[in-house]
C-alpha positions, 0 to 999 in steps of 0.5 A: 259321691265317692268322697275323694274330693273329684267331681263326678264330671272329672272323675274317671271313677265316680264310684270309687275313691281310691282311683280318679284318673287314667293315663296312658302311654302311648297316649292314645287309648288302643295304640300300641308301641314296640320293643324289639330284642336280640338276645346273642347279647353281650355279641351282635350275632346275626342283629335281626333283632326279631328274637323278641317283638313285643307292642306295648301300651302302658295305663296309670290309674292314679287317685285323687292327688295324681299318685299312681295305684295300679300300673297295667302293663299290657303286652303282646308278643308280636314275634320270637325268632329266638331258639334260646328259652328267654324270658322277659321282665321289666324293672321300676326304680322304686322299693319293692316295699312300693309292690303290694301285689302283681297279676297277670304274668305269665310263667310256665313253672318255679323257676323264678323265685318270688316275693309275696307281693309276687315281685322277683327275689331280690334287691329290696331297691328295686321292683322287677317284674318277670312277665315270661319266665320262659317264653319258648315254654309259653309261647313257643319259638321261631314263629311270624319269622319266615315267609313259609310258616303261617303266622301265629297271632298270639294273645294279649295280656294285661300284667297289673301292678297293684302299687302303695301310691307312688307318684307318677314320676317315679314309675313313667320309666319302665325298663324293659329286658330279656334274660338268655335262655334261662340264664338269670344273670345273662339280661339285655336291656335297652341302650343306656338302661341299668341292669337288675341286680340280678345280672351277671357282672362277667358279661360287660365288656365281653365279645361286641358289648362296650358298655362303660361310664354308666351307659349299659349295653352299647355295642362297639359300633353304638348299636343296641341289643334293644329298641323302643319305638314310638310305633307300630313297627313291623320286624324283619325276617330271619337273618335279614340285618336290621342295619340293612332293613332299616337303612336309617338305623346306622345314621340313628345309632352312631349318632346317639340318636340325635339324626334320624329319629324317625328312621324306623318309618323307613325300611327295605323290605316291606314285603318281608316284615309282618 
């Protein structure tokens, strides 16, 4: 009835033609993976890595021939034994031409410059996503990190990314990052995952940061200042080391992830995590 060629029996939304499908990742509706940052990048500093949890979970409304027309990014701060006032984003390899609109961020004032499609200001390659230009401003900071706070339990939101039907292939890849304390150029991101155009250059290679030959931000030691795990996972405490809380994590790491891949369903200190 909507006119998209889709059966009504196979069509997710039989009363509208620009939208046929969904998908998600995690693939499972309702569950949630986790990112996890440190935010002493290009150093390890105390390497808890809780000073940003965020679960995740991804949904892709596609239509009728299967590209993408909204990304729904649903974020949930989990935890932030940050003192610094970062904030978060995420950067899909497609032109920002691609971003016809984006909702659903969060920021506490002006501080980050945006498009008119509501994309940040920048390379016209590349389309970054701020979610929190400010998260210690928005949320606060240092909370669900020590046993003698109560826990805050913080809301959900939903960042939609309105897209000019791009293929699927071209925006499964998110890349996740924080940027240090307000300082734009200052972005950690996971291992391997290339820098926005905004970050600043001087920081590669400085203090524990070995990053070379096209892998961006690996330590030294082959650690990451961010992690994506294919879970629900709980964080550590403040000033617990993750090598030692997550004993399979060494292993993982210096292995290029191909020993342990499950080492985070293995952990020291169980009554410590949230």
């Amino acid at each position: 009835p909507d006119g998209d060629g889709i059966l009504s029996s196979l069509d997710q939304f039989p009363d509208d033609p620009s939208r046929a499908f969904i998908a998600y990742y995690p693939a499972d509706p309702g569950t949630w993976n986790t990112y996890f940052f440190e935010d002493y990048w290009p150093n390890l500093g105390d390497y808890d890595f809780n000073d940003l949890v965020v679960k995740y979970q991804y949904e892709y409304y596609l239509n009728a021939n299967n590209e993408v027309v909204d990304l729904v990014a649903h974020f949930w701060v989990r935890a932030s034994g940050a003192s610094f006032a970062n904030g978060f984003g995420f950067k899909l390899d497609i032109p920002n031409a691609s971003v016809l609109n984006v909702t659903g961020y969060v920021h506490s004032d002006t501080s980050v410059a945006l498009n008119a499609n509501k994309t940040e200001k920048g390379s016209s390659d590349e389309a970054v996503i701020i979610v929190y230009n400010n998260l210690r401003a928005s949320l606060g900071n240092m909370f669900n990190v020590k046993h003698d706070q109560p826990e805050v339990v913080t809301a959900p939101i939903a960042v939609r990314v309105y897209l000019n039907k791009v293929k699927q292939a071209d925006v499964s890849t998110v890349n996740p990052f924080i940027f240090v304390d307000q300082d734009r150029g200052r972005e950690a991101h996971l291992m391997g995952y290339a820098p926005t155009s905004k970050a600043n250059p001087d920081y590669f290679g400085k203090g524990d940061d070995d990053s070379n030959g096209g892998v961006y931000y690996r330590s030294k030691q082959r650690y990451p200042w961010g992690l994506d795990v294919p879970s629900d996972v709980r964080h550590l405490l403040e000033t617990i080391d993750f090598t030692i809380g997550y004993p399979d994590f060494v292993k993982w790491a210096e292995s290029g992830g191909t020993l342990h891949q499950d080492w985070y369903r293995t952990n020291l200190y169980t009554p410590a995590l949230y």
